[in-house]
C-alpha positions in Angstrom: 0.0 0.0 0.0 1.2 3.6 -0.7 1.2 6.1 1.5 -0.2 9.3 0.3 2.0 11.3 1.3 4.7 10.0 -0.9 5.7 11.9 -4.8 3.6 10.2 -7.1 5.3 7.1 -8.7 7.3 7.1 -12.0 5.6 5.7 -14.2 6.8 2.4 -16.6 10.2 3.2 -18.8 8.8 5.2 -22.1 7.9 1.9 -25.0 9.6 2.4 -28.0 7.1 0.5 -29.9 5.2 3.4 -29.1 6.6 6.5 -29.9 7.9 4.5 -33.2 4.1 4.6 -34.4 2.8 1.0 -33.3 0.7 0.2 -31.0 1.3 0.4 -27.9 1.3 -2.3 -25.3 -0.9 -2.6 -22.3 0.2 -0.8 -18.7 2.2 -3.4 -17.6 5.8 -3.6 -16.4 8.5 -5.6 -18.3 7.8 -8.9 -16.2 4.0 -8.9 -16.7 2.9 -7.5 -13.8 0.5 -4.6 -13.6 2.1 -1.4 -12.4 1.7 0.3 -8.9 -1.5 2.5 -8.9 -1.5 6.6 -9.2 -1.6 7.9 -6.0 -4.8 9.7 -5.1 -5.4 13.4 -6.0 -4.2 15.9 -3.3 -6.8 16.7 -0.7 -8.5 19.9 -0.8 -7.8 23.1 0.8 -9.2 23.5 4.4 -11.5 26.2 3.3 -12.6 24.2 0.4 -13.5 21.6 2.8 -15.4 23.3 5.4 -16.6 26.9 3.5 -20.0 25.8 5.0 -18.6 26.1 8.6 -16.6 29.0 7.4 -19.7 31.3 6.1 -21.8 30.1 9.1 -19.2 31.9 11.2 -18.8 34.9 9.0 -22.5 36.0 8.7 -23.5 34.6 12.3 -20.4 34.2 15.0 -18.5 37.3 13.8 -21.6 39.9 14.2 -22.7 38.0 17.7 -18.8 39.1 18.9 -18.8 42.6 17.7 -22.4 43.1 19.2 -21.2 41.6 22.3 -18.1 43.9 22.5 -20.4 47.1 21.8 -22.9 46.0 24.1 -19.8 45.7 27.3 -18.3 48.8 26.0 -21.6 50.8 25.9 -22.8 49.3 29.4 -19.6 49.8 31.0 -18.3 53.6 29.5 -19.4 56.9 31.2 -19.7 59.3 29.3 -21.2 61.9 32.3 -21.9 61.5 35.5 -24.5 64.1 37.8 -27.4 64.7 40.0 -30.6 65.8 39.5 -33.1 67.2 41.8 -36.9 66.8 41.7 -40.0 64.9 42.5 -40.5 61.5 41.2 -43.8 61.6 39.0 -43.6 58.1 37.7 -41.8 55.1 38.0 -42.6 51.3 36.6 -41.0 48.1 35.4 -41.7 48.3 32.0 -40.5 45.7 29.0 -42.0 42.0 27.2 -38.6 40.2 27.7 -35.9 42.8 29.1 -37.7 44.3 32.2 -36.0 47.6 33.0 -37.5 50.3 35.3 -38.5 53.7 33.6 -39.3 56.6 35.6 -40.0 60.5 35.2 -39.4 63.5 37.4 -40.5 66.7 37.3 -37.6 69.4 37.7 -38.7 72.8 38.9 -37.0 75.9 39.9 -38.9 78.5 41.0 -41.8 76.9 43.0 -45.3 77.3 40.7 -43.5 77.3 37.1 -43.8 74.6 34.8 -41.6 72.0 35.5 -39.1 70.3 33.2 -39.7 66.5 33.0 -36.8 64.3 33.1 -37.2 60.7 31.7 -34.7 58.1 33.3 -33.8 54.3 33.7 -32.6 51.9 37.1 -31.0 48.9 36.3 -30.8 47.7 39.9 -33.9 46.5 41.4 -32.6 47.9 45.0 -32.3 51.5 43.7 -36.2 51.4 42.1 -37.8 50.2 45.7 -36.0 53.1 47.1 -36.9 55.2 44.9 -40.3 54.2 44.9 -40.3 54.5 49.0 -39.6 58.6 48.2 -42.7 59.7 46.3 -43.8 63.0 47.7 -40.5 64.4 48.8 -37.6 65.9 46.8 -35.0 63.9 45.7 -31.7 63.3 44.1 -30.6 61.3 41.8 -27.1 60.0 40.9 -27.1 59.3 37.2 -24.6 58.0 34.9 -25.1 58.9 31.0 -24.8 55.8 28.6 -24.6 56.8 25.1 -23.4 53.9 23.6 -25.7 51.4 24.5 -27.2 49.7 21.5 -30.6 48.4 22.7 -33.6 49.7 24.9 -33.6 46.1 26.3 -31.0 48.2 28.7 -33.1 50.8 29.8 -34.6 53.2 27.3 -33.1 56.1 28.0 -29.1 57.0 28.3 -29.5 58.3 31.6 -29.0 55.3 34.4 -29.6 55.7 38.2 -27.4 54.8 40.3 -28.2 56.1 43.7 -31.0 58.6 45.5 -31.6 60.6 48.3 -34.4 62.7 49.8 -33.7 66.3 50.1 -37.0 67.5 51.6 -40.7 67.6 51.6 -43.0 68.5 49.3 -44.5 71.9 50.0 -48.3 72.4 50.9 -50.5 74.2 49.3 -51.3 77.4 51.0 
Protein backbone atom coordinates (compact mmCIF):
# COMPACT_ATOMS: atom_id res chain seq x y z
CA UNK A 1 0.00 0.00 0.00
CA UNK A 2 1.17 3.61 -0.71
CA UNK A 3 1.23 6.12 1.52
CA UNK A 4 -0.16 9.35 0.27
CA UNK A 5 2.05 11.32 1.34
CA UNK A 6 4.72 10.04 -0.89
CA UNK A 7 5.72 11.93 -4.76
CA UNK A 8 3.60 10.17 -7.15
CA UNK A 9 5.35 7.08 -8.72
CA UNK A 10 7.28 7.11 -11.99
CA UNK A 11 5.63 5.66 -14.23
CA UNK A 12 6.83 2.41 -16.64
CA UNK A 13 10.21 3.17 -18.80
CA UNK A 14 8.76 5.18 -22.12
CA UNK A 15 7.94 1.92 -24.99
CA UNK A 16 9.58 2.43 -28.03
CA UNK A 17 7.14 0.51 -29.87
CA UNK A 18 5.18 3.45 -29.15
CA UNK A 19 6.65 6.54 -29.94
CA UNK A 20 7.86 4.48 -33.25
CA UNK A 21 4.11 4.61 -34.35
CA UNK A 22 2.76 1.03 -33.28
CA UNK A 23 0.68 0.17 -30.96
CA UNK A 24 1.32 0.38 -27.94
CA UNK A 25 1.25 -2.27 -25.29
CA UNK A 26 -0.95 -2.59 -22.33
CA UNK A 27 0.16 -0.82 -18.68
CA UNK A 28 2.23 -3.41 -17.64
CA UNK A 29 5.80 -3.63 -16.37
CA UNK A 30 8.54 -5.60 -18.29
CA UNK A 31 7.82 -8.91 -16.15
CA UNK A 32 4.02 -8.89 -16.75
CA UNK A 33 2.95 -7.45 -13.78
CA UNK A 34 0.55 -4.58 -13.60
CA UNK A 35 2.13 -1.35 -12.41
CA UNK A 36 1.75 0.34 -8.93
CA UNK A 37 -1.48 2.52 -8.95
CA UNK A 38 -1.48 6.59 -9.25
CA UNK A 39 -1.58 7.90 -6.01
CA UNK A 40 -4.83 9.73 -5.06
CA UNK A 41 -5.38 13.43 -5.98
CA UNK A 42 -4.21 15.90 -3.29
CA UNK A 43 -6.80 16.73 -0.68
CA UNK A 44 -8.54 19.87 -0.81
CA UNK A 45 -7.76 23.10 0.85
CA UNK A 46 -9.24 23.55 4.40
CA UNK A 47 -11.52 26.21 3.31
CA UNK A 48 -12.58 24.18 0.39
CA UNK A 49 -13.46 21.57 2.76
CA UNK A 50 -15.39 23.30 5.37
CA UNK A 51 -16.58 26.93 3.46
CA UNK A 52 -19.98 25.77 5.01
CA UNK A 53 -18.58 26.06 8.56
CA UNK A 54 -16.59 29.01 7.40
CA UNK A 55 -19.69 31.27 6.09
CA UNK A 56 -21.78 30.15 9.08
CA UNK A 57 -19.23 31.94 11.20
CA UNK A 58 -18.81 34.92 8.97
CA UNK A 59 -22.54 36.01 8.70
CA UNK A 60 -23.53 34.63 12.31
CA UNK A 61 -20.42 34.18 15.02
CA UNK A 62 -18.52 37.33 13.83
CA UNK A 63 -21.58 39.91 14.23
CA UNK A 64 -22.69 37.97 17.70
CA UNK A 65 -18.83 39.11 18.86
CA UNK A 66 -18.83 42.58 17.69
CA UNK A 67 -22.35 43.10 19.17
CA UNK A 68 -21.23 41.62 22.32
CA UNK A 69 -18.06 43.88 22.52
CA UNK A 70 -20.36 47.10 21.76
CA UNK A 71 -22.95 46.00 24.09
CA UNK A 72 -19.85 45.69 27.31
CA UNK A 73 -18.29 48.84 26.02
CA UNK A 74 -21.56 50.76 25.94
CA UNK A 75 -22.76 49.25 29.38
CA UNK A 76 -19.63 49.81 31.04
CA UNK A 77 -18.29 53.58 29.47
CA UNK A 78 -19.42 56.91 31.20
CA UNK A 79 -19.67 59.29 29.35
CA UNK A 80 -21.24 61.92 32.33
CA UNK A 81 -21.93 61.55 35.52
CA UNK A 82 -24.53 64.07 37.77
CA UNK A 83 -27.36 64.66 39.96
CA UNK A 84 -30.57 65.79 39.52
CA UNK A 85 -33.11 67.21 41.76
CA UNK A 86 -36.85 66.82 41.72
CA UNK A 87 -39.97 64.86 42.54
CA UNK A 88 -40.54 61.49 41.20
CA UNK A 89 -43.77 61.59 39.04
CA UNK A 90 -43.59 58.09 37.70
CA UNK A 91 -41.76 55.14 38.01
CA UNK A 92 -42.60 51.28 36.60
CA UNK A 93 -41.02 48.11 35.43
CA UNK A 94 -41.69 48.33 32.02
CA UNK A 95 -40.45 45.68 29.03
CA UNK A 96 -41.96 41.97 27.25
CA UNK A 97 -38.61 40.16 27.67
CA UNK A 98 -35.93 42.85 29.10
CA UNK A 99 -37.68 44.30 32.16
CA UNK A 100 -36.01 47.58 33.04
CA UNK A 101 -37.48 50.29 35.29
CA UNK A 102 -38.51 53.72 33.60
CA UNK A 103 -39.27 56.55 35.61
CA UNK A 104 -40.02 60.54 35.16
CA UNK A 105 -39.35 63.45 37.35
CA UNK A 106 -40.47 66.74 37.34
CA UNK A 107 -37.58 69.40 37.70
CA UNK A 108 -38.70 72.77 38.85
CA UNK A 109 -36.96 75.85 39.85
CA UNK A 110 -38.90 78.49 41.01
CA UNK A 111 -41.84 76.87 43.05
CA UNK A 112 -45.32 77.33 40.66
CA UNK A 113 -43.51 77.31 37.06
CA UNK A 114 -43.82 74.63 34.81
CA UNK A 115 -41.60 71.97 35.53
CA UNK A 116 -39.12 70.26 33.21
CA UNK A 117 -39.67 66.48 33.04
CA UNK A 118 -36.79 64.30 33.09
CA UNK A 119 -37.18 60.69 31.66
CA UNK A 120 -34.71 58.08 33.25
CA UNK A 121 -33.75 54.31 33.66
CA UNK A 122 -32.58 51.88 37.15
CA UNK A 123 -30.99 48.88 36.27
CA UNK A 124 -30.81 47.73 39.91
CA UNK A 125 -33.91 46.53 41.39
CA UNK A 126 -32.61 47.92 44.96
CA UNK A 127 -32.34 51.51 43.68
CA UNK A 128 -36.18 51.38 42.11
CA UNK A 129 -37.84 50.22 45.68
CA UNK A 130 -36.05 53.14 47.15
CA UNK A 131 -36.92 55.21 44.85
CA UNK A 132 -40.30 54.20 44.94
CA UNK A 133 -40.28 54.54 48.95
CA UNK A 134 -39.57 58.62 48.23
CA UNK A 135 -42.67 59.67 46.34
CA UNK A 136 -43.82 63.04 47.66
CA UNK A 137 -40.51 64.41 48.78
CA UNK A 138 -37.64 65.93 46.76
CA UNK A 139 -34.96 63.89 45.74
CA UNK A 140 -31.74 63.29 44.06
CA UNK A 141 -30.64 61.28 41.75
CA UNK A 142 -27.11 59.97 40.95
CA UNK A 143 -27.05 59.30 37.22
CA UNK A 144 -24.58 58.02 34.90
CA UNK A 145 -25.07 58.89 31.01
CA UNK A 146 -24.84 55.77 28.58
CA UNK A 147 -24.58 56.80 25.06
CA UNK A 148 -23.45 53.94 23.59
CA UNK A 149 -25.71 51.44 24.52
CA UNK A 150 -27.17 49.70 21.54
CA UNK A 151 -30.55 48.41 22.68
CA UNK A 152 -33.60 49.70 24.91
CA UNK A 153 -33.58 46.09 26.29
CA UNK A 154 -31.03 48.18 28.67
CA UNK A 155 -33.10 50.85 29.83
CA UNK A 156 -34.62 53.15 27.31
CA UNK A 157 -33.11 56.11 27.97
CA UNK A 158 -29.13 57.01 28.34
CA UNK A 159 -29.54 58.33 31.55
CA UNK A 160 -29.01 55.32 34.38
CA UNK A 161 -29.59 55.66 38.20
CA UNK A 162 -27.42 54.84 40.26
CA UNK A 163 -28.21 56.11 43.67
CA UNK A 164 -30.98 58.64 45.52
CA UNK A 165 -31.61 60.60 48.34
CA UNK A 166 -34.41 62.71 49.84
CA UNK A 167 -33.74 66.34 50.15
CA UNK A 168 -37.01 67.53 51.57
CA UNK A 169 -40.75 67.63 51.63
CA UNK A 170 -43.04 68.46 49.27
CA UNK A 171 -44.49 71.92 49.95
CA UNK A 172 -48.30 72.37 50.88
CA UNK A 173 -50.52 74.24 49.26
CA UNK A 174 -51.34 77.42 50.95
Amino acid sequence: MTDPTDPVPAGPPADPAASAGGTPEPNTASAGTPTPVQAAAPRKSFARRHWGKLTLAAFIVAPTIVFGIWVAVGLNFVYSEGERAGFVQKISQKGWLCKTWEGEMAISTIPGSMPQLWAFSVRSDSVALAIEATNGKRVVLEYEEKPWVPTTCFGETKYFVSGVRVVGEAPQPM
